[in-house]
C-alpha positions as CSV (number, residue, x, y, z in Angstrom):
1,X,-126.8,-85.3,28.4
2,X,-125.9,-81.7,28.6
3,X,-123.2,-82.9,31.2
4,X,-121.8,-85.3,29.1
5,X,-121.5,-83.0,26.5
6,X,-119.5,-80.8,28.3
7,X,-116.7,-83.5,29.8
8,X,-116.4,-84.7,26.2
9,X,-116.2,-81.5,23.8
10,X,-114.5,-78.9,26.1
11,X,-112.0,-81.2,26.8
12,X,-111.3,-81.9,22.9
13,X,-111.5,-78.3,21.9
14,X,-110.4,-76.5,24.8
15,X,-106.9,-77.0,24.2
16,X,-107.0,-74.5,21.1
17,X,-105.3,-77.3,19.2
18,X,-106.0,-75.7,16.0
19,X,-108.3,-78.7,14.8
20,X,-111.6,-77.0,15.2
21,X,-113.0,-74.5,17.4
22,X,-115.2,-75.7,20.4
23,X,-118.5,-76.3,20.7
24,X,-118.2,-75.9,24.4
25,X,-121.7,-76.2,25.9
26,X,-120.6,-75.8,29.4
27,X,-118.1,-74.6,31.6
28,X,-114.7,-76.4,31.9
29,X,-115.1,-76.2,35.9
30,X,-117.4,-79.3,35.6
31,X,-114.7,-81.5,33.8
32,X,-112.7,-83.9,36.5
33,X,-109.7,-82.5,38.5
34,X,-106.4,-83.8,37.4
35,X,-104.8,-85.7,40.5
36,X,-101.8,-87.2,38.6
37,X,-98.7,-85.2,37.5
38,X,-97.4,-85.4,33.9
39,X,-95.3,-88.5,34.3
40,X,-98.2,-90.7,35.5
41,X,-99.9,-91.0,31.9
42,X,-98.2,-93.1,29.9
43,X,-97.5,-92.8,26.3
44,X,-99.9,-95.9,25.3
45,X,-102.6,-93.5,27.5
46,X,-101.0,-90.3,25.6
47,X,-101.5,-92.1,22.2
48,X,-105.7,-93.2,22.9
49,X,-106.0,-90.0,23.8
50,X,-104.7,-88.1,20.8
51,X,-106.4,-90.6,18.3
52,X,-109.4,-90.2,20.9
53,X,-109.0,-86.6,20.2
54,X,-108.5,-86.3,16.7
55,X,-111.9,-88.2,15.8
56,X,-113.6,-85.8,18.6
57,X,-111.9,-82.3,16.4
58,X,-113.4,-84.4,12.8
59,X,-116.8,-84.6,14.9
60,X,-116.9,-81.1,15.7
61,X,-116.1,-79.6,12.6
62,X,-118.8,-82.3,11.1
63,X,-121.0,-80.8,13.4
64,X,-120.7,-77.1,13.6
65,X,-122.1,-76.1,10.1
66,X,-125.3,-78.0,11.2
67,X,-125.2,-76.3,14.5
68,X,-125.2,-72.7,13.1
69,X,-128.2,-73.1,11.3
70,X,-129.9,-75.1,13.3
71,X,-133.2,-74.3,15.2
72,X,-133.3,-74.9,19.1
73,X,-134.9,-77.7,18.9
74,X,-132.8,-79.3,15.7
75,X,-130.0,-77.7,18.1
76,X,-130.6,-80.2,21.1
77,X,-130.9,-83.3,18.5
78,X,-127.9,-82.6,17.0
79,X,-126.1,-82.4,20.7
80,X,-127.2,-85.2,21.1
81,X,-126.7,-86.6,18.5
82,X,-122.8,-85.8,18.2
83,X,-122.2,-86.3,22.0
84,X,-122.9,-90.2,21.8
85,X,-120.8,-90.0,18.6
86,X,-118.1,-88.6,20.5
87,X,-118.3,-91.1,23.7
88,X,-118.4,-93.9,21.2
89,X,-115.1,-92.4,19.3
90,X,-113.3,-91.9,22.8
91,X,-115.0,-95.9,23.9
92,X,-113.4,-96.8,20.9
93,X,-109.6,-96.5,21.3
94,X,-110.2,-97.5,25.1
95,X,-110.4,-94.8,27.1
96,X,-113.3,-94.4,29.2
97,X,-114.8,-90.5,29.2
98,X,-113.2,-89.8,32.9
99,X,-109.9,-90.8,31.7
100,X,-110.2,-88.7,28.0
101,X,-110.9,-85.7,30.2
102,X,-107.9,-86.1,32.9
103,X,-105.6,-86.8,30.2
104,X,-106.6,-83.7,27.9
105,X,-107.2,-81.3,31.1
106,X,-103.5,-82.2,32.0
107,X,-102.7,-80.8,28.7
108,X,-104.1,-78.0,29.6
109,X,-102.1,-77.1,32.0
110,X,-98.3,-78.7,31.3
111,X,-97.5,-77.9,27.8
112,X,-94.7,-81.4,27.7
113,X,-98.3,-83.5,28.0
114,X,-100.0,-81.0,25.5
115,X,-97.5,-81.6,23.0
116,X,-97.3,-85.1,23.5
117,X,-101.1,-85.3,22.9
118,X,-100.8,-83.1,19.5
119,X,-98.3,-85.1,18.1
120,X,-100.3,-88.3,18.8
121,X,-103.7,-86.0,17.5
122,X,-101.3,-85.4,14.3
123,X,-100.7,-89.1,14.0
124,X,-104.2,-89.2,12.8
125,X,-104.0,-86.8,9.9
């Protein structure tokens, strides 16, 4: 699970979006390598990602209050527990996990995609 995790919050929070900080549990060197440049993700895959994105931020910040005073073991739960809510919110505008994380690592590194994914994030608000 702790794998999971990690492809689906440090993705969504690494970006420093300004939506919520992370709740990275892992490094960002386990997320997928991004083998398409910018003009292979189309705007339809642009837009499920930024809604995809924006329900990820809501879950952190949902989350993060619990995690901080959580024990360990109420800790592991709530990863758990917030991790399937994520895959599900990702599942849910039609984006597998693999293709959340290419998109949003290839954000990270061409700021035309990054702001293309924030305005679609915003779109949410």
């Amino acid at each position: 699970m702790r794998r999971l995790t990690t492809i689906v919050m440090v993705p969504a929070l690494g970006l420093a979006l300004g939506l919520a900080p992370g709740l990275a549990f892992a490094a960002p060197d386990q997320l997928p390598a991004n083998q398409a440049g910018p003009a292979a993700i189309p705007d339809g895959t642009i837009g499920k990602a930024g809604a995809a994105l924006h329900d990820v931020a809501k879950l952190q910040e949902k989350y993060q209050g619990k995690m901080d005073s959580a024990s360990p073991e109420q800790k592991q739960g709530l990863s758990e527990q917030a991790n399937a809510e994520a895959v599900q919110a990702i599942q849910s505008h039609g984006l597998s996990v693999q293709e959340y994380s290419t998109v949003v690592r290839t954000a990270q590194n061409d700021p035309r995609i990054k702001q293309r994914l924030l305005d679609a994030a915003k779109q949410g608000d």
